[in-house]
NUFI-908549 format. One record per residue (C-alpha): x, y, z; residue number from 1. Coordinates in steps of 0.2 Angstrom, whole numbers, always signed. Example, Ala and Ser with C-alpha at 12.3 -4.5 7.8 and 13.67 -1.06 7.14 Angstrom:
// residues 2
{X = +62 Y = -22 Z = +39 i = 1} .
{X = +68 Y = -5 Z = +36 i = 2} .
***
This chain:
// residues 278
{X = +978 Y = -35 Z = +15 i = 1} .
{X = +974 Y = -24 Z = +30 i = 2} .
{X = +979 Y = -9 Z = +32 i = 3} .
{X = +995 Y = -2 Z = +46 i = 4} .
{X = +986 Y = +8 Z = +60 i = 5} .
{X = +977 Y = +25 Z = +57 i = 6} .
{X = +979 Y = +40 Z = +68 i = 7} .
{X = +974 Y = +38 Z = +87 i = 8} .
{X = +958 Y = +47 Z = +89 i = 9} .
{X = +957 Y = +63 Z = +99 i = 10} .
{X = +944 Y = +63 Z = +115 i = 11} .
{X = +932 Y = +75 Z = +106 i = 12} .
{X = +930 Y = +64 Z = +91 i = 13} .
{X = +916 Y = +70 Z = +78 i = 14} .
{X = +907 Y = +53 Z = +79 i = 15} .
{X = +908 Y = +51 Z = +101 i = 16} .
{X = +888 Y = +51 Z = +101 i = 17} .
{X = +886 Y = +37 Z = +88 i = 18} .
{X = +887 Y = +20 Z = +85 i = 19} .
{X = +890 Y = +11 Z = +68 i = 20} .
{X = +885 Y = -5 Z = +60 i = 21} .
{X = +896 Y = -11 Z = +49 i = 22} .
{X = +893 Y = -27 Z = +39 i = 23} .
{X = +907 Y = -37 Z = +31 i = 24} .
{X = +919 Y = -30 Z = +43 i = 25} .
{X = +931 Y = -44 Z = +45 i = 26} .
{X = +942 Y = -38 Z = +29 i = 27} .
{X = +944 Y = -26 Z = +17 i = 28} .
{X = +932 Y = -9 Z = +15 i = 29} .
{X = +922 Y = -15 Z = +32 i = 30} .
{X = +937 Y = -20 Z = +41 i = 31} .
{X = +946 Y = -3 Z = +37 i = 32} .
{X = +929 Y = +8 Z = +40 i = 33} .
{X = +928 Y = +1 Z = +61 i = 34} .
{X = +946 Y = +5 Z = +62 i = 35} .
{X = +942 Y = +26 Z = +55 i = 36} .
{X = +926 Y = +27 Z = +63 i = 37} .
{X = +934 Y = +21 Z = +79 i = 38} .
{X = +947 Y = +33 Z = +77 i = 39} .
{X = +933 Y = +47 Z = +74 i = 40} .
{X = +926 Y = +41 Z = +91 i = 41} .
{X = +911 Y = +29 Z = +87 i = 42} .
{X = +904 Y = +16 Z = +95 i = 43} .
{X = +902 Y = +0 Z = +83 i = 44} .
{X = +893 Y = -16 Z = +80 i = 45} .
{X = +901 Y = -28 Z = +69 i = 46} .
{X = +895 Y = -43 Z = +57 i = 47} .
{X = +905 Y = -53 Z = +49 i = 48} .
{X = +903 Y = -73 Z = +46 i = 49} .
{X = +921 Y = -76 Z = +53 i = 50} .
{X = +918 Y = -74 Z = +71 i = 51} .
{X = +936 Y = -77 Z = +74 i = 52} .
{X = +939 Y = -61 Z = +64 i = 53} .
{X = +927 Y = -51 Z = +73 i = 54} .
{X = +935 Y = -57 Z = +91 i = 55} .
{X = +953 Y = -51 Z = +83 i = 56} .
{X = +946 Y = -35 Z = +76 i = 57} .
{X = +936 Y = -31 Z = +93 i = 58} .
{X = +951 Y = -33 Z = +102 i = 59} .
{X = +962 Y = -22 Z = +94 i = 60} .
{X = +948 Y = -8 Z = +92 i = 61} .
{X = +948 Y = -9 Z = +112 i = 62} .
{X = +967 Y = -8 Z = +112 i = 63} .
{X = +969 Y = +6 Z = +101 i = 64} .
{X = +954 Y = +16 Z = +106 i = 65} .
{X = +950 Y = +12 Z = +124 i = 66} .
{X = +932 Y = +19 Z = +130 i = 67} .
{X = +937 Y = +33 Z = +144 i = 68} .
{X = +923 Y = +25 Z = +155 i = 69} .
{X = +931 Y = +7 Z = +153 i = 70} .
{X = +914 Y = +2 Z = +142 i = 71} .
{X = +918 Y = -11 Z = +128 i = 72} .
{X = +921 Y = +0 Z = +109 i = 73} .
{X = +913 Y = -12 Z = +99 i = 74} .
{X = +900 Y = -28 Z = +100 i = 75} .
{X = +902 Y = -44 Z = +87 i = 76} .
{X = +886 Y = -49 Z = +78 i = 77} .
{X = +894 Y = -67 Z = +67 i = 78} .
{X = +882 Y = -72 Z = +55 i = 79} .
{X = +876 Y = -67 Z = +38 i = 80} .
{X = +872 Y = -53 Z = +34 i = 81} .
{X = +858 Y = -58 Z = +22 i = 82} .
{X = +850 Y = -66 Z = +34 i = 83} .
{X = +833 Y = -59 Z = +43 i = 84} .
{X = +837 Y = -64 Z = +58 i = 85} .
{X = +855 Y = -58 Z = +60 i = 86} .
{X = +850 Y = -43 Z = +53 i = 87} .
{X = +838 Y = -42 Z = +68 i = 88} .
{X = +852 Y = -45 Z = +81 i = 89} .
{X = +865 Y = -33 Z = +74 i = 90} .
{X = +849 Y = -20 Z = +76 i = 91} .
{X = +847 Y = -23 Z = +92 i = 92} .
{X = +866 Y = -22 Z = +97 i = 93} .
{X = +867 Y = -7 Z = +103 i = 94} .
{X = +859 Y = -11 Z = +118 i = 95} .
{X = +875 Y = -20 Z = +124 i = 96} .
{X = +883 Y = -1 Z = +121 i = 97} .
{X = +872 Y = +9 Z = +130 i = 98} .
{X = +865 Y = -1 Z = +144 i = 99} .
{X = +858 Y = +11 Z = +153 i = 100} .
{X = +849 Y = +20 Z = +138 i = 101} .
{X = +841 Y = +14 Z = +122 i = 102} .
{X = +851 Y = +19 Z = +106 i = 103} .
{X = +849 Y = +11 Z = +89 i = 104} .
{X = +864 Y = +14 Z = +78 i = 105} .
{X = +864 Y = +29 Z = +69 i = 106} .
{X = +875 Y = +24 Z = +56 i = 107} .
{X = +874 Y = +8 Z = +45 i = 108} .
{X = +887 Y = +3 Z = +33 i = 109} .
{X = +879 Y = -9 Z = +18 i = 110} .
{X = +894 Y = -16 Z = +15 i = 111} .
{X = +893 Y = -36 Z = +14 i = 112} .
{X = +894 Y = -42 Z = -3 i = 113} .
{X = +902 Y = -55 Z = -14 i = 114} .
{X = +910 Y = -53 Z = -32 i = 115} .
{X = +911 Y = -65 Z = -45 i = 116} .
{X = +924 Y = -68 Z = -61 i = 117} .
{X = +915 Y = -66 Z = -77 i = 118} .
{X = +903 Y = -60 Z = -90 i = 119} .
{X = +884 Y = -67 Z = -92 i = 120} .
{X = +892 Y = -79 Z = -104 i = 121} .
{X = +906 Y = -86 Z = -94 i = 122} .
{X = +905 Y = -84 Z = -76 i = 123} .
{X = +899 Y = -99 Z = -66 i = 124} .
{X = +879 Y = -102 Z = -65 i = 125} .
{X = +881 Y = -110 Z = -49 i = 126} .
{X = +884 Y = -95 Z = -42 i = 127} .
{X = +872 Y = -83 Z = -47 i = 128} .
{X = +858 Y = -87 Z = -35 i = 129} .
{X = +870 Y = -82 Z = -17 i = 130} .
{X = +879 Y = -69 Z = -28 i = 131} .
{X = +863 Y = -61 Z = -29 i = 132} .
{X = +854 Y = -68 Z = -11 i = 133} .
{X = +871 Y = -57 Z = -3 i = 134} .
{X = +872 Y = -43 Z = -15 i = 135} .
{X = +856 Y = -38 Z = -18 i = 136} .
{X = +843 Y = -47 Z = -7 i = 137} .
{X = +853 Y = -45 Z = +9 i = 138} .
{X = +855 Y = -25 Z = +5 i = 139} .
{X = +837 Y = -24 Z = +2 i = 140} .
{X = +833 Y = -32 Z = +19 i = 141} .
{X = +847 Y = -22 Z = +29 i = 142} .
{X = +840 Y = -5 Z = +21 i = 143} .
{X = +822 Y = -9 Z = +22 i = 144} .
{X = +827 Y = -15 Z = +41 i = 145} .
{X = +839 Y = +0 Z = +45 i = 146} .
{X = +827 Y = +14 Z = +37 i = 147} .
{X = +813 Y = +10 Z = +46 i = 148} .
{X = +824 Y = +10 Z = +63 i = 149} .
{X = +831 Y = +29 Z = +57 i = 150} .
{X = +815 Y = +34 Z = +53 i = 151} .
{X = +810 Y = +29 Z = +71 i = 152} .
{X = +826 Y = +40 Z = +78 i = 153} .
{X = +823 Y = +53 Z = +69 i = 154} .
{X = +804 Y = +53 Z = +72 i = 155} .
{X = +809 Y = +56 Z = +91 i = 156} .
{X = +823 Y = +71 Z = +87 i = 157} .
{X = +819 Y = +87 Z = +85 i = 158} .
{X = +830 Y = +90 Z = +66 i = 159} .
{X = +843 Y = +96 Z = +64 i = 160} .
{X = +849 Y = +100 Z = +78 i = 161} .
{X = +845 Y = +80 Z = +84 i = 162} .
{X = +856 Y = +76 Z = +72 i = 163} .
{X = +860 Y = +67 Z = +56 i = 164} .
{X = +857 Y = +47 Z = +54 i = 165} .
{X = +866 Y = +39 Z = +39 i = 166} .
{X = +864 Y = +24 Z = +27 i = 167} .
{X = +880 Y = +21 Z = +17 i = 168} .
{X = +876 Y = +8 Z = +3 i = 169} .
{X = +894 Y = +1 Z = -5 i = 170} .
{X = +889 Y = +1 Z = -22 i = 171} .
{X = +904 Y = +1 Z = -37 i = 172} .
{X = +909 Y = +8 Z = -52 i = 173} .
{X = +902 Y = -8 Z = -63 i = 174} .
{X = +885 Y = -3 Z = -56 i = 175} .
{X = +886 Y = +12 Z = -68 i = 176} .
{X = +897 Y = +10 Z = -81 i = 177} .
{X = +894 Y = -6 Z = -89 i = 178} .
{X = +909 Y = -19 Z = -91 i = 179} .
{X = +907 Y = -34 Z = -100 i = 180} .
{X = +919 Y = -43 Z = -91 i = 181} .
{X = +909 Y = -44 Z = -75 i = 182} .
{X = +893 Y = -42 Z = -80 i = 183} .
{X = +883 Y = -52 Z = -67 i = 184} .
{X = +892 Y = -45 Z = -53 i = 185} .
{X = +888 Y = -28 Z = -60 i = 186} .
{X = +872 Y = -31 Z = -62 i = 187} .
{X = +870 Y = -36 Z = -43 i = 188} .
{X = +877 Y = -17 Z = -40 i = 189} .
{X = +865 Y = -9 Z = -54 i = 190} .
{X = +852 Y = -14 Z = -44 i = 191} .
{X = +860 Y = -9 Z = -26 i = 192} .
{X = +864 Y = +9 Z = -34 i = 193} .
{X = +845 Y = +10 Z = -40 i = 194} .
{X = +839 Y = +3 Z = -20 i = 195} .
{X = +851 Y = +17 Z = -14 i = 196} .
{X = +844 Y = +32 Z = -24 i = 197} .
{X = +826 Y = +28 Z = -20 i = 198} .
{X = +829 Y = +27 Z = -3 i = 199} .
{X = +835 Y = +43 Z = -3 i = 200} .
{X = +823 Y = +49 Z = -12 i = 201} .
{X = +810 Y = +42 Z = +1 i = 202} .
{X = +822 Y = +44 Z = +15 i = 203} .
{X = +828 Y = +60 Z = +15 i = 204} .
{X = +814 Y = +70 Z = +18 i = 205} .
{X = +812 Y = +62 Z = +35 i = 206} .
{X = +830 Y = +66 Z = +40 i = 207} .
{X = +840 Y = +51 Z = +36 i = 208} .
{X = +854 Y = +53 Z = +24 i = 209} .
{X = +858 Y = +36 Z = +10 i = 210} .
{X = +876 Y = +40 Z = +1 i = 211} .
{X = +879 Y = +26 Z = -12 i = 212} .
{X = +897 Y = +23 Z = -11 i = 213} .
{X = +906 Y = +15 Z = -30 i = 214} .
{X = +923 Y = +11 Z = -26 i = 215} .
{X = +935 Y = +7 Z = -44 i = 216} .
{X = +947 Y = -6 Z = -39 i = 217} .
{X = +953 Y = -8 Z = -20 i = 218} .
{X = +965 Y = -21 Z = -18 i = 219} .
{X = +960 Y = -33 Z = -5 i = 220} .
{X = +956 Y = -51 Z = -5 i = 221} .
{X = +940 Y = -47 Z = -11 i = 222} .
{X = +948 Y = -51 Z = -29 i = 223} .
{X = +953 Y = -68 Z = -26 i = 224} .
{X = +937 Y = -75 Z = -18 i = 225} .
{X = +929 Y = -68 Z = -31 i = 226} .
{X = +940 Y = -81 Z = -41 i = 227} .
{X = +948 Y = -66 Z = -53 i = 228} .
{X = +964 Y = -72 Z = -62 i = 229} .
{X = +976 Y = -66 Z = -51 i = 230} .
{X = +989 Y = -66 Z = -64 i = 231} .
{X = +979 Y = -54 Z = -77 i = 232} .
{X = +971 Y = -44 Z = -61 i = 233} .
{X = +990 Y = -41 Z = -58 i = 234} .
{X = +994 Y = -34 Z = -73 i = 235} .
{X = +978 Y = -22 Z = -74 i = 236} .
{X = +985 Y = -18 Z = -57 i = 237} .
{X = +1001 Y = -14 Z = -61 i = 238} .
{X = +996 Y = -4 Z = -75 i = 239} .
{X = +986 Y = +9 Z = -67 i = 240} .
{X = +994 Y = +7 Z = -50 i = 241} .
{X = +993 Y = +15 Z = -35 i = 242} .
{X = +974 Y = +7 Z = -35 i = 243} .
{X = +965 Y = +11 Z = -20 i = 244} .
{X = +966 Y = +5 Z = -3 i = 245} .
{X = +953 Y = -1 Z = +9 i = 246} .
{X = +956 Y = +14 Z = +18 i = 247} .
{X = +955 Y = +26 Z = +7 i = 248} .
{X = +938 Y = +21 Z = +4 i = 249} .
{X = +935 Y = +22 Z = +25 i = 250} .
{X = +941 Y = +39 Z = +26 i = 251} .
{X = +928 Y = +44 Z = +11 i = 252} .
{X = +913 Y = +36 Z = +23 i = 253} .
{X = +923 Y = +44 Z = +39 i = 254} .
{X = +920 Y = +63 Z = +30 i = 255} .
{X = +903 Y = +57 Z = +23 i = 256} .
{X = +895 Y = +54 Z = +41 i = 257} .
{X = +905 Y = +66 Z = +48 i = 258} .
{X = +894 Y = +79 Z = +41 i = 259} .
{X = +883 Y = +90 Z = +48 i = 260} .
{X = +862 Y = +86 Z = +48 i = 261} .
{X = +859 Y = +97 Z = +35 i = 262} .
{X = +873 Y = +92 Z = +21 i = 263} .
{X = +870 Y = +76 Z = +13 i = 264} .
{X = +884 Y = +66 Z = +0 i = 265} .
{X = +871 Y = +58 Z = -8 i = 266} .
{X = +886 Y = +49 Z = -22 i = 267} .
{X = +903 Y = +49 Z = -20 i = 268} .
{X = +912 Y = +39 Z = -35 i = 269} .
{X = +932 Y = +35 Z = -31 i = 270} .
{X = +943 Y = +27 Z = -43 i = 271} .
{X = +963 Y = +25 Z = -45 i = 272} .
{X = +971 Y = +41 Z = -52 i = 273} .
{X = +974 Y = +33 Z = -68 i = 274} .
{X = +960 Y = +20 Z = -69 i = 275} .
{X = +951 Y = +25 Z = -85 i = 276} .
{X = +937 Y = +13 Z = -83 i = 277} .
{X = +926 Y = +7 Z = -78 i = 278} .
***
């Protein structure tokens, strides 16, 4: 479900000089982070593989948060997002933003991925190879892509006072704490988590910033694609309710980027008041 409208954006937004690439932004976390990064003044380029959903999300960006020169807010990029090629394009975006300047996009949100229902011993074979092409190859190839463009920026600022570039990797909580219950899925994440804190590691002495984000459950229609009983999902639901919002996630990246050069979230872990695990 996606969520009612977030504040209007002042003119002096925190994030006027940037612009973020956000994959997976047709629903859920990534739909929810262009609307608050929009509203803290960014620029965006979008990917999705629903370009319908991209045209509706575009339009609504330029509605609610009109450029003062006229200039379009966002720029679609359909396709997916573990693919080289798309990766390429959405890269080279930002062109259609800045026409008259070259600017790559300073903020990239890893956030395309897929889940799936079941352990090692029960969830569907038949799915394991795109579960982990998505969740873990496309990530690879979208941080390996995106980190040497940052390097690149950053290489051409004077630091800090050029200012920060950011990676934000959408990890989850079954990427550290073990669940038997979706064991495959979290094993894609354990390995995202690991890609995340050694990029940091090689990234941040060059200036660019990789925060791993591990949401706990978020309600969206992430669950049903993922073919989780939605009957049983309910009821955990229910039992630990509110559980988190798409949103609430957004805001968390929104602060995170929002930053100065010289402070970096490396982790942030969000989870439902009364979610206990995992």
């Amino acid at each position: 479900m996606q969520s009612s409208n977030p504040t209007q954006s002042s003119s002096n937004g925190p994030l006027d000089s940037r612009i973020a690439l956000i994959t997976g932004a047709s629903a859920g976390i990534g739909y929810d982070c262009a609307l608050h990064l929009a509203s803290l003044g960014a620029r965006l380029i979008l990917n999705a593989r629903r370009e319908s959903k991209l045209t509706e999300l575009a339009q609504r960006l330029d509605d609610q948060y009109p450029m003062s020169d006229g200039s379009a807010r966002s720029v679609s990029v359909a396709g997916d997002a573990a693919d080289q090629s798309v990766i390429d394009e959405m890269m080279g975006a930002s062109a259609q933003l800045t026409p008259n300047s070259v600017q790559t996009p300073d903020i990239v949100v890893v956030n395309a991925g897929r889940g799936l229902n079941g352990s090692v011993m029960t969830s569907d074979t038949t799915q394991w190879e795109e579960m982990v092409r998505v969740n873990l190859l496309g990530a690879a190839r979208l941080i390996r892509t995106a980190g040497n463009a940052l390097t690149e920026l950053q290489e051409s600022r004077v630091w800090p006072e050029g200012g920060p570039a950011d990676l934000v990797v959408l990890g989850s909580t079954v990427g550290r704490h073990i669940s038997p219950f979706s064991s495959m899925y979290g094993s894609t994440k354990f390995a995202v988590n690991s890609l995340a804190e050694a990029a940091r590691r090689e990234l941040g002495p060059k200036g660019i910033r990789v925060s791993l984000i591990e949401p706990g459950i978020v309600k969206s229609e992430f669950q049903q694609v993922a073919g989780y009983d939605a009957e049983k999902f309910g009821d955990l639901m229910d039992t630990i309710s509110p559980v988190l919002t798409p949103m609430d996630i957004a805001r968390s990246i929104g602060f995170i980027v929002s930053q100065p050069a010289g402070v970096h979230i490396s982790d942030a872990v969000i989870r439902p008041t009364r979610q206990e695990y995992p």
